[in-house]
KOLKEVO-440231 format. One line per field, with one value per residue: residue number from 1; residue in one letter; x, y negated, z negated of N, C-alpha, C, O in turn. Coordinates in steps of 0.001 Angstrom, whole numbers. Example, Ala and Ser with C-alpha at 12.3 -4.5 7.8 and 13.67 -1.06 7.14 Angstrom:
2
k: 1,2
r: A,S
n.u: 13190,12850
n.v: 5690,2250
n.w: -7800,-7080
ca.u: 12300,13670
ca.v: 4500,1060
ca.w: -7800,-7140
c.u: 13200,12900
c.v: 3300,-30
c.w: -7800,-7870
o.u: 14236,13409
o.v: 3319,-1138
o.w: -8465,-8039
***
This chain:
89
k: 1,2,3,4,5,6,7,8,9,10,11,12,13,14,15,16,17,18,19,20,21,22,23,24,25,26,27,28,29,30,31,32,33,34,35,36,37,38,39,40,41,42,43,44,45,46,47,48,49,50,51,52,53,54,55,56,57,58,59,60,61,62,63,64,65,66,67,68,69,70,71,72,73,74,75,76,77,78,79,80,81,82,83,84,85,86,87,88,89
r: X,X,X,X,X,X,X,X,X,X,X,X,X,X,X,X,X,X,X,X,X,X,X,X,X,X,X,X,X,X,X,X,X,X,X,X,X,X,X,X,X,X,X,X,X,X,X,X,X,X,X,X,X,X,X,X,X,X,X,X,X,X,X,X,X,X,X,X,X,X,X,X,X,X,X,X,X,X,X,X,X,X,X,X,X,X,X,X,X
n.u: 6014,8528,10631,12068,15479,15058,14504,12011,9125,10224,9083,6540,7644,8876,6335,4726,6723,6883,4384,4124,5960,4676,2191,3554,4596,2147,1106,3041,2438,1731,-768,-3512,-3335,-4065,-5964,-9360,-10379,-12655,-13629,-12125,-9318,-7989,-10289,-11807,-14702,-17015,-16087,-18054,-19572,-19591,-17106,-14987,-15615,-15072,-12440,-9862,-8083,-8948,-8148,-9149,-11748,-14108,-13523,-11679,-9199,-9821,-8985,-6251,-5500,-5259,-3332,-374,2476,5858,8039,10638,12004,13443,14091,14477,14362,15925,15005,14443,13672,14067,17122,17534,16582
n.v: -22978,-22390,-18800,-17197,-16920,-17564,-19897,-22358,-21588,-19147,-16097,-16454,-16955,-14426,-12803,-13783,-12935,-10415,-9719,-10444,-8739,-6448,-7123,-7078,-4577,-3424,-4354,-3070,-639,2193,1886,3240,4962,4674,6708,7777,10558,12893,14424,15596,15982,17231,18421,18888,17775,16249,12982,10386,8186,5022,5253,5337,3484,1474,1894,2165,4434,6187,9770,10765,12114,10036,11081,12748,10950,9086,10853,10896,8019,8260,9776,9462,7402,7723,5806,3553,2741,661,-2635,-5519,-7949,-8249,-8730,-9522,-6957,-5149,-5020,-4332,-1544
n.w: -19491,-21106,-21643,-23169,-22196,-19689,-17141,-16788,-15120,-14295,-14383,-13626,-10728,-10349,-10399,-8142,-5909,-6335,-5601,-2778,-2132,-1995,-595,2059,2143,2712,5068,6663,7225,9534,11433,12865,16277,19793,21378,19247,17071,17453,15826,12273,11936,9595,8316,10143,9989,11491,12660,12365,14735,14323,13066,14366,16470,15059,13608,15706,17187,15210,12833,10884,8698,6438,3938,3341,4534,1855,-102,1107,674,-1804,-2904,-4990,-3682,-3158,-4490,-4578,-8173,-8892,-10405,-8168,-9013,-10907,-13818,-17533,-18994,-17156,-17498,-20176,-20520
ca.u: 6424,9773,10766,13672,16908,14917,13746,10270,8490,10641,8311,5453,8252,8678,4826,4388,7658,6338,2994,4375,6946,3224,1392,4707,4517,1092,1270,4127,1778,1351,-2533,-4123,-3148,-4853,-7706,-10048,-10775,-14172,-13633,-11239,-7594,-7572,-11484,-12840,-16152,-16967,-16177,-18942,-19439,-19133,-16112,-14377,-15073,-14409,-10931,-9073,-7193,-8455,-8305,-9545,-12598,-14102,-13532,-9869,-8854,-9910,-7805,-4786,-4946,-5515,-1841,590,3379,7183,8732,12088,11892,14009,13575,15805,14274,16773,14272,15450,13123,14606,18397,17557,16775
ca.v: -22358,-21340,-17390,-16991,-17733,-17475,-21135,-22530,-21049,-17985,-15560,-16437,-16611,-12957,-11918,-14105,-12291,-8427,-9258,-10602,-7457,-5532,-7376,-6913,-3098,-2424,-4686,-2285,571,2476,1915,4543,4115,6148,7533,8417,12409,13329,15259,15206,17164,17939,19329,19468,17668,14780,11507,9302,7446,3907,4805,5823,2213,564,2124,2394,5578,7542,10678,11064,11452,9483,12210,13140,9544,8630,11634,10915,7091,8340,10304,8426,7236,7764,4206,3171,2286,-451,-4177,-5494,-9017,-8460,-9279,-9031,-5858,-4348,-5093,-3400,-514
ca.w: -20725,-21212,-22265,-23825,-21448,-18276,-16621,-16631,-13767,-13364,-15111,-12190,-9161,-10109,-10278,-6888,-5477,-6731,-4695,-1370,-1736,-1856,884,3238,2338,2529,5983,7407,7380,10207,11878,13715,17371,20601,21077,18574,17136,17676,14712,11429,12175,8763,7856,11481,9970,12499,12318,13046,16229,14025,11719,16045,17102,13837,13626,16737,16732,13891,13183,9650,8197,5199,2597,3886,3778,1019,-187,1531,128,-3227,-3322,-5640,-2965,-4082,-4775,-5763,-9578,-9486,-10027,-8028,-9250,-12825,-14937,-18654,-19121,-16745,-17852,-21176,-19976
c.u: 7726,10166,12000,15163,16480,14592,12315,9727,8815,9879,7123,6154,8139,7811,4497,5804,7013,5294,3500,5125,5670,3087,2617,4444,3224,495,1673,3576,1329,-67,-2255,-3632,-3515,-6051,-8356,-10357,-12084,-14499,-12103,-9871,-7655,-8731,-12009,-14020,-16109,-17228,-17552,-18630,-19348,-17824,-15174,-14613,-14859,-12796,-10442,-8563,-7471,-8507,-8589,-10745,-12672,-12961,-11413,-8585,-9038,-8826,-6500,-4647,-4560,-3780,-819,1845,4257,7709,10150,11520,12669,13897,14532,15499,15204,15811,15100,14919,14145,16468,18221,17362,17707
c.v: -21601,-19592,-16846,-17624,-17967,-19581,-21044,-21993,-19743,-16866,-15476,-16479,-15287,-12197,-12633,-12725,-10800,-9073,-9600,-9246,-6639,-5937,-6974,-5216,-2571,-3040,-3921,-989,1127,2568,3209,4135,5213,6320,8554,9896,12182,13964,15134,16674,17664,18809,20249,18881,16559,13797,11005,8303,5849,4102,4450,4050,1222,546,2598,3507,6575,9034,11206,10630,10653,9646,12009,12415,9053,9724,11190,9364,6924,8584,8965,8671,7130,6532,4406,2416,1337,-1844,-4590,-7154,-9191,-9231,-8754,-7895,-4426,-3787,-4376,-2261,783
c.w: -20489,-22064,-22505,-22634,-19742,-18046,-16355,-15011,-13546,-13620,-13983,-10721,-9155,-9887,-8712,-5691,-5558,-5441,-3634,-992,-1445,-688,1834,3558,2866,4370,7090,7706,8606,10918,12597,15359,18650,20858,19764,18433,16776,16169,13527,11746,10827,8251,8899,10942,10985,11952,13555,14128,15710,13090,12998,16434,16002,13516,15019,16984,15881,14186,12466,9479,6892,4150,2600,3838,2758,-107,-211,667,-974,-3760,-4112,-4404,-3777,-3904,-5494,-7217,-10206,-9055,-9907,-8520,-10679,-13542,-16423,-19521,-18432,-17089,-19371,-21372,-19796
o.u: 7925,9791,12712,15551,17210,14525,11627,10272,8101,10025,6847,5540,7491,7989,3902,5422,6713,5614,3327,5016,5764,3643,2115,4200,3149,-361,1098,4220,316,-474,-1264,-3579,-3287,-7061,-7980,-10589,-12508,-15580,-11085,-9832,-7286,-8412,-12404,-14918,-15029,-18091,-17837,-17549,-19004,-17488,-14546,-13581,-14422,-12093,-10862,-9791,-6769,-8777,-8551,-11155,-11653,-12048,-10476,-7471,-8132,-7974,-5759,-3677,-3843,-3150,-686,2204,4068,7784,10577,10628,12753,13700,15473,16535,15126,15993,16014,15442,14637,16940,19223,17877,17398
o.v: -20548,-19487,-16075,-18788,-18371,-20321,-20127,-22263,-19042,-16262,-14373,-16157,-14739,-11104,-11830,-11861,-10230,-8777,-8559,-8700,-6062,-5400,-6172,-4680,-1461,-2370,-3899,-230,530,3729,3905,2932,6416,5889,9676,10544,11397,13889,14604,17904,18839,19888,21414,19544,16019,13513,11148,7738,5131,3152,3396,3423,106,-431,3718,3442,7561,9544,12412,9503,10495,8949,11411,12754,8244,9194,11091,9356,6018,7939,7804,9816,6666,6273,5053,1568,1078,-2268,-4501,-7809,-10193,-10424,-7933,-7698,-3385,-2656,-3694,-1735,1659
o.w: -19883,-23232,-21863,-22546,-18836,-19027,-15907,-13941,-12829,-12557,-13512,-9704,-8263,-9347,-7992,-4901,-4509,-4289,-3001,107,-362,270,2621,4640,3393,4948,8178,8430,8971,10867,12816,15615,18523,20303,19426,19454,15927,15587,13971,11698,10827,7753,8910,11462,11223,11120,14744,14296,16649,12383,12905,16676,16284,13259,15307,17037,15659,15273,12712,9758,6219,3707,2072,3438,2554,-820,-1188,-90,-1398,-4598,-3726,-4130,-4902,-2703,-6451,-7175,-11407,-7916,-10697,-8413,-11391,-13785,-16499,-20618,-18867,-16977,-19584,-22359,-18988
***
């Protein structure tokens, strides 16, 4: 289906393009790396003896993490794909 001046397909290159730009980012993420904390750096409650060999390195509990993943991360706000949303703008 064509959409106004764009070419057939381009409309889904861009939604395939956005998500690989995701998976790449969410790829690039620093893991845990080290030895395990007995306990959480940021509560002090203890991490469990399966979250310690499930994650390599951590140093967060549940709660704390689930926290920290929650935070809205700051992103650039621009598409650099020129979509024609964005050019009106």
């Amino acid at each position: 289906m064509a959409g106004g001046w764009a070419r057939d397909g381009a409309v889904s290159e861009q939604i395939e393009a956005s998500i690989e730009d995701e998976l790449k980012r969410l790829k690039a993420r620093k893991q845990p790396q080290g030895d395990s904390a007995t306990h959480c750096v940021e509560c002090d409650e203890e991490i469990p003896e399966a979250r310690r060999r499930a994650i390599p390195g951590v140093k967060l509990c549940i709660d704390c993490a689930s926290q920290r993943d929650s935070r809205p991360e700051a992103r650039g706000g621009i598409n650099r794909r020129g979509s024609k949303d964005s050019q009106l703008k």
